[in-house]
KOLTIDO-360301 format. One line per 8 residues: their letters; for each residue x, y, z of N, C-alpha, C. Coordinates in nm, 2 decimals. Atoms other than C-alpha are relative to their C-alpha. Example, Ala and Ser with C-alpha at 12.3 -4.5 7.8 and 13.67 -1.06 7.14 Angstrom:
BEGIN
as> 0.09:-0.12:0.00:1.23:-0.45:0.78:0.09:0.12:0.00; -0.09:-0.11:0.00:1.37:-0.11:0.71:-0.08:0.11:0.08
//
This chain:
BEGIN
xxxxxxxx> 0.01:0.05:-0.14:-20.00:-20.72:-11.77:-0.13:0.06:0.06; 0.12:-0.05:-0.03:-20.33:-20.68:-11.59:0.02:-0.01:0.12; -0.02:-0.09:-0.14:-20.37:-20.46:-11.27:0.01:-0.12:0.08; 0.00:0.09:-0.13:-20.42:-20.79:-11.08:0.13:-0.04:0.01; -0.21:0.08:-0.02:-20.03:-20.93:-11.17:0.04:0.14:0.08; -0.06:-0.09:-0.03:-19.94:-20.58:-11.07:-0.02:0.04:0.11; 0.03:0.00:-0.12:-20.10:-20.56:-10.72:0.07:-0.14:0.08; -0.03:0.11:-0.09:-19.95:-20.92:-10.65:0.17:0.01:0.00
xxxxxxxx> -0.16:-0.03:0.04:-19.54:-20.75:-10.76:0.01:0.07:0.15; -0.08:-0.07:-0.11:-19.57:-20.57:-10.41:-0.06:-0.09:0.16; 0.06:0.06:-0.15:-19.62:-20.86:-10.12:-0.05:0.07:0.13; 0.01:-0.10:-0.15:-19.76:-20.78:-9.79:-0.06:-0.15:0.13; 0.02:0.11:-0.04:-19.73:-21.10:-9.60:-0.06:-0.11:0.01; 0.05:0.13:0.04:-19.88:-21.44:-9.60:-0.11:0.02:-0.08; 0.12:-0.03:0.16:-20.21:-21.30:-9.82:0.06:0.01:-0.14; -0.08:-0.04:0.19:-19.93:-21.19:-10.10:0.03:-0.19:0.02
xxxxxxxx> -0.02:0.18:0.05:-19.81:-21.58:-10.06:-0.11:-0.08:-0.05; 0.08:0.12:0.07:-20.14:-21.74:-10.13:-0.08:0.10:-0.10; 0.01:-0.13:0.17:-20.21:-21.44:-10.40:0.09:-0.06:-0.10; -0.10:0.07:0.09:-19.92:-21.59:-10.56:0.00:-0.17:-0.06; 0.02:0.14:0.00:-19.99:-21.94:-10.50:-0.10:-0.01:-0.11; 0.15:0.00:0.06:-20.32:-21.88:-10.66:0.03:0.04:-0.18; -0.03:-0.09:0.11:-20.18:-21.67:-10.95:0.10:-0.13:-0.08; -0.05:0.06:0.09:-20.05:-21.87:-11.28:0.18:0.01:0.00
xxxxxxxx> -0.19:-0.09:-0.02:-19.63:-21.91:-11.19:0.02:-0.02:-0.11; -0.05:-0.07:0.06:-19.56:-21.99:-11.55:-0.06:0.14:-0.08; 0.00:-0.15:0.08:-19.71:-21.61:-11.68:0.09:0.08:0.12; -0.02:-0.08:-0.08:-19.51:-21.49:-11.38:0.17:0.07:-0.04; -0.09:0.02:0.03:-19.19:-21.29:-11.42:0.14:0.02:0.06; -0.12:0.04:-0.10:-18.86:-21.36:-11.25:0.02:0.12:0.10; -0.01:-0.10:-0.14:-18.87:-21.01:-11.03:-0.15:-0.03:0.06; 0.14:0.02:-0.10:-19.25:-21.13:-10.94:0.06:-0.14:0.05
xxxxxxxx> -0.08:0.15:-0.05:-19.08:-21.46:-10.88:0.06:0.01:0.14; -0.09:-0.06:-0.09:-18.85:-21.37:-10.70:-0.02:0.10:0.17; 0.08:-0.06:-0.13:-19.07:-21.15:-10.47:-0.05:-0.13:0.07; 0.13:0.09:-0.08:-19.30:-21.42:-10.42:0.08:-0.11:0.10; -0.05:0.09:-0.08:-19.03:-21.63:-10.29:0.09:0.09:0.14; -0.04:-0.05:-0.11:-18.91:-21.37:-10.06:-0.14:0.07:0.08; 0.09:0.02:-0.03:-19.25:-21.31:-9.98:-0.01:-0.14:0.13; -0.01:0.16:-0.05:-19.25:-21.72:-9.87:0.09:0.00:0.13
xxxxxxxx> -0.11:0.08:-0.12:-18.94:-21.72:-9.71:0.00:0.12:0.12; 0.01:-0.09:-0.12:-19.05:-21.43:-9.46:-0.09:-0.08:0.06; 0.08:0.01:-0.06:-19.33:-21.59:-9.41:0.05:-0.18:0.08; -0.02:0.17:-0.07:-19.16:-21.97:-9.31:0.07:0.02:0.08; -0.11:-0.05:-0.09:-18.89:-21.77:-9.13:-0.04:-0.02:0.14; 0.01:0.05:-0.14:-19.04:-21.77:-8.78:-0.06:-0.15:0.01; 0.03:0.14:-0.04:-19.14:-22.13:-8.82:0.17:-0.11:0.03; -0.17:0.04:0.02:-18.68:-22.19:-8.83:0.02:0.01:0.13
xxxxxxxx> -0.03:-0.01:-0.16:-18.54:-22.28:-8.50:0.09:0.15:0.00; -0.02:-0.13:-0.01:-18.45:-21.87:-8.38:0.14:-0.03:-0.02; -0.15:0.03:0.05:-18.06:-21.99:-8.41:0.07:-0.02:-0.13; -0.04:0.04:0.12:-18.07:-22.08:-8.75:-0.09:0.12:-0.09; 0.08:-0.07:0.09:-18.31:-21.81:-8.89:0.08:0.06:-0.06; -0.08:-0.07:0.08:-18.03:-21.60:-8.96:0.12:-0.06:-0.10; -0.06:0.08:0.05:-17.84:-21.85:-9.13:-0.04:-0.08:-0.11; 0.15:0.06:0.08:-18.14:-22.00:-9.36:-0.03:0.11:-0.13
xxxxxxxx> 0.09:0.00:0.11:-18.29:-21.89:-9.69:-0.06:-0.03:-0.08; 0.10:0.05:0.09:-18.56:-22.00:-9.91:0.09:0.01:-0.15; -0.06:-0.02:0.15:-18.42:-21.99:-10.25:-0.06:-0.06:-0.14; 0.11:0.04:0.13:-18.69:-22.16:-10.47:-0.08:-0.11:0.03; 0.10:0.09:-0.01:-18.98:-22.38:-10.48:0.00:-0.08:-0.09; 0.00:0.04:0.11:-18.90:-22.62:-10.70:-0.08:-0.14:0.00; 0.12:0.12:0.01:-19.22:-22.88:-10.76:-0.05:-0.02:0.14; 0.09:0.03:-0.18:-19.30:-23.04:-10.43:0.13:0.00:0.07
xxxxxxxx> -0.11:-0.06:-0.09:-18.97:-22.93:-10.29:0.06:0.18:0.05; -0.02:-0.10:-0.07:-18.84:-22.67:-10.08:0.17:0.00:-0.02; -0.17:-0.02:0.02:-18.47:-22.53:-10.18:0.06:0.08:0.13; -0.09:-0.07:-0.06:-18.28:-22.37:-9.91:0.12:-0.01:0.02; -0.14:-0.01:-0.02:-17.93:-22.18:-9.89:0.02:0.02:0.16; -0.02:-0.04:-0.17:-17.76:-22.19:-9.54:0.13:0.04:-0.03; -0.14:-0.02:-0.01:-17.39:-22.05:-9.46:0.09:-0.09:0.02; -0.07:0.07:-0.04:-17.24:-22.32:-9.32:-0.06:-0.14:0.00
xxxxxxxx> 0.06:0.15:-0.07:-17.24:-22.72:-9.31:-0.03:-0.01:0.12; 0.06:0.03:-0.14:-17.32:-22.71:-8.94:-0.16:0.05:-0.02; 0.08:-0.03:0.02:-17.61:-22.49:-9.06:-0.13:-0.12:-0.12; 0.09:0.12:0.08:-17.70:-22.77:-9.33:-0.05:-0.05:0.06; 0.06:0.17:-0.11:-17.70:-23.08:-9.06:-0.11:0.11:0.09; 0.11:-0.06:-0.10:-17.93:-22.82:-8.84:-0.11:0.03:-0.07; 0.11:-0.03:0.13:-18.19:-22.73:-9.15:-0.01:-0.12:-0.01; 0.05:0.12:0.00:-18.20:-23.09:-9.18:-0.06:-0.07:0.07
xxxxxxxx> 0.03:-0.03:-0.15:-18.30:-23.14:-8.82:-0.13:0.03:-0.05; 0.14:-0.09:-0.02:-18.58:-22.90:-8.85:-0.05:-0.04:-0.13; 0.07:-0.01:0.13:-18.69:-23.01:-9.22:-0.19:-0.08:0.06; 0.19:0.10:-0.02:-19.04:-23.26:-9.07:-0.08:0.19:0.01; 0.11:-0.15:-0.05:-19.16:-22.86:-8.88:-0.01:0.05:-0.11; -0.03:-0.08:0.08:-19.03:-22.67:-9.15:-0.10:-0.05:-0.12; 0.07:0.05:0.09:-19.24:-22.88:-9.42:-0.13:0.01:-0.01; 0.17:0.01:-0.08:-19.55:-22.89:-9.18:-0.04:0.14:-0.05
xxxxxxxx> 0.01:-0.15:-0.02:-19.52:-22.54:-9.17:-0.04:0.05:-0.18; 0.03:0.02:0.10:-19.50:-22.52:-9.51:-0.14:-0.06:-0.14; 0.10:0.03:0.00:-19.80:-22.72:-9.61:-0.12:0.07:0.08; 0.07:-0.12:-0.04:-19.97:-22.52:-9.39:-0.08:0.15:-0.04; 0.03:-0.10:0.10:-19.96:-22.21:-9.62:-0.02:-0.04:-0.10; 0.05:-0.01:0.14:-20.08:-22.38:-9.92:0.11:-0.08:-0.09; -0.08:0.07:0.07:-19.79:-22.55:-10.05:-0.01:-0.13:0.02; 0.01:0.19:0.01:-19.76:-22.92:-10.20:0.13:-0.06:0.03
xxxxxxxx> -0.11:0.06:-0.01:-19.43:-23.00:-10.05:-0.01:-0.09:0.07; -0.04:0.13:-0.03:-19.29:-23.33:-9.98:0.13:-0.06:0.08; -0.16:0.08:-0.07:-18.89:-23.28:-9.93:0.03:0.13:0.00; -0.10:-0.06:-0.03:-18.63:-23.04:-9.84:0.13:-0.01:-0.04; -0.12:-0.02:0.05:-18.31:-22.98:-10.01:0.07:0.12:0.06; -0.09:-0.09:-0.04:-18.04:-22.76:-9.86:0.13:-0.02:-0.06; -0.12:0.03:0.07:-17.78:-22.66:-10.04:0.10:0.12:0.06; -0.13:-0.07:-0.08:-17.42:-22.47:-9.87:0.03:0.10:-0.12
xxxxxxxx> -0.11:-0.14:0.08:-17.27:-22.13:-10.00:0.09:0.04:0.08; -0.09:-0.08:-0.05:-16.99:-21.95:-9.94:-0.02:0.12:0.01; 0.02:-0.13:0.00:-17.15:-21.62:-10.02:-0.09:0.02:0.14; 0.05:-0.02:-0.12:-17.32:-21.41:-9.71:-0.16:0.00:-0.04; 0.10:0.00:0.06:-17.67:-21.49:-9.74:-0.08:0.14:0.04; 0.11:-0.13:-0.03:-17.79:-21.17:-9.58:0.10:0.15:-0.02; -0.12:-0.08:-0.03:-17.53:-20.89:-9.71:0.01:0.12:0.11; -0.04:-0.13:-0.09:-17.41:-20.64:-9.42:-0.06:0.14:-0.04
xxxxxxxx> 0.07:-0.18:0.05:-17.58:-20.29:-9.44:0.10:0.07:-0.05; -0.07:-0.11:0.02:-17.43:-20.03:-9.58:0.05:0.10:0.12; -0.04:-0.08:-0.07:-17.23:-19.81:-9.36:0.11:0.15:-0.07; -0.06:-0.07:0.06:-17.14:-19.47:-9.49:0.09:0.02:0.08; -0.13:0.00:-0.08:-16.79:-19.32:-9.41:-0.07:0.16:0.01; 0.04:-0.15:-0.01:-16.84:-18.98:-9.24:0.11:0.06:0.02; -0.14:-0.01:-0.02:-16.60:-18.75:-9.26:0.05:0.11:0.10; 0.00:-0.02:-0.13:-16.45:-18.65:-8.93:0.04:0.12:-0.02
xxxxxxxx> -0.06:-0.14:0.03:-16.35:-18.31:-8.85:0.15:0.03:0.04; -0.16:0.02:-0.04:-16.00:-18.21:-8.85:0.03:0.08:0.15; -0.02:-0.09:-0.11:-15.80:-18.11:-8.54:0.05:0.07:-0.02; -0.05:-0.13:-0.04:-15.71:-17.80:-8.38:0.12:0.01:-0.12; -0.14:-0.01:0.09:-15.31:-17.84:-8.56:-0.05:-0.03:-0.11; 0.00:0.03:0.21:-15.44:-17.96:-8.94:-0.02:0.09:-0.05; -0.04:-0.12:0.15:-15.48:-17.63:-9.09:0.11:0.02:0.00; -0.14:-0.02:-0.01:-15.14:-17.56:-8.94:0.09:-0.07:-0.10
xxxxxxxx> -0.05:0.06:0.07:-15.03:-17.86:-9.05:0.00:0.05:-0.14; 0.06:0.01:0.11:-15.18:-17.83:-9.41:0.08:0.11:-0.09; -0.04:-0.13:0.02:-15.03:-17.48:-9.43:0.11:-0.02:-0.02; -0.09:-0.02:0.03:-14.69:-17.55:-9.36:0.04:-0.10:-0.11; -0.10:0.06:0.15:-14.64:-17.83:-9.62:-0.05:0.06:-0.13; 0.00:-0.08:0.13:-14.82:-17.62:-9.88:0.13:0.11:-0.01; -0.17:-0.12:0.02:-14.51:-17.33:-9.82:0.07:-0.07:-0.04; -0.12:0.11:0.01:-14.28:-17.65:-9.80:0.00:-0.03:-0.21
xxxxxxxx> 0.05:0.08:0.15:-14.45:-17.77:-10.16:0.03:0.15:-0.10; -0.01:-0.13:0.08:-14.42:-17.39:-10.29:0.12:0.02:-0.02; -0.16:-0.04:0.02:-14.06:-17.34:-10.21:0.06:-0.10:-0.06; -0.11:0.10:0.06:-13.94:-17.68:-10.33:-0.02:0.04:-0.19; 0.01:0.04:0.13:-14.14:-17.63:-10.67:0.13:0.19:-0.03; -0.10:-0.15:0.03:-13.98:-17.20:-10.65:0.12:-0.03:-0.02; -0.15:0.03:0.03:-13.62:-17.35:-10.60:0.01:-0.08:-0.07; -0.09:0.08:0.12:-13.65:-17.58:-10.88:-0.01:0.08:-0.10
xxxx> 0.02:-0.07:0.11:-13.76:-17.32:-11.16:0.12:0.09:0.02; -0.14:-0.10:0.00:-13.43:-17.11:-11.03:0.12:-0.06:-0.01; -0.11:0.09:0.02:-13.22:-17.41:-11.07:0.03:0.01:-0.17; -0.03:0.03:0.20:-13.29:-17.42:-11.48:0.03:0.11:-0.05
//
């Protein structure tokens, strides 16, 4: 791979899209792909009516069409709405597109952050507590070895 594929694997907004555009897609390989199309779809994002941005993804460029996943059929009929801007827009950066396909998921297109669990601190009574069922746990296991 030569330094130039390897400067165009880390986008940096609509210059990495027509870096890409420019650049041979089939030598390209599915994680530069895959950039380039998330590359794209940052860059078509503010051209989506703001209601649907978050609802929208690019998902591949396939010939002279434009693929997008949405969440919801309401989200389809509304991507379909906006496909004439969204095309414009698209041609605009360099692309030869013609049509717009949207296709519905059930999965979340944008997954939830991570949220670590932190772990709280005990109150004032839990050593207490903690204490008396260990005695409790000692004496039951002491009076069963004096049963045998």
């Amino acid at each position: 791979m030569s330094s130039g594929n390897a400067n165009s694997v880390s986008p940096k907004g609509p210059r990495a899209v027509f870096d890409a555009l420019a650049a041979d897609v089939s030598g390209r390989s599915p994680i530069q792909r895959a950039m380039w199309l998330d590359a794209l779809d940052r860059t078509l994002r503010p051209h989506l009516p703001p209601s649907l941005s978050a609802h929208a993804r690019l998902a591949n460029v396939d010939g002279a069409r434009l693929v997008y996943l949405v969440d919801s059929p309401l989200w389809n009929a509304s991507l379909r709405l906006a496909a004439p801007a969204l095309l414009d827009a698209a041609r605009s950066h360099g692309l030869k597109v013609r049509e717009l396909r949207v296709k519905t998921t059930t999965q979340p297109l944008f997954p939830p952050a991570r949220v670590e669990a932190t772990a709280r601190p005990l109150s004032a009574s839990a050593p207490e507590g903690l204490r008396a069922a260990l005695a409790s746990l000692r004496e039951a296991i002491g009076n069963g070895k004096d049963a045998s």
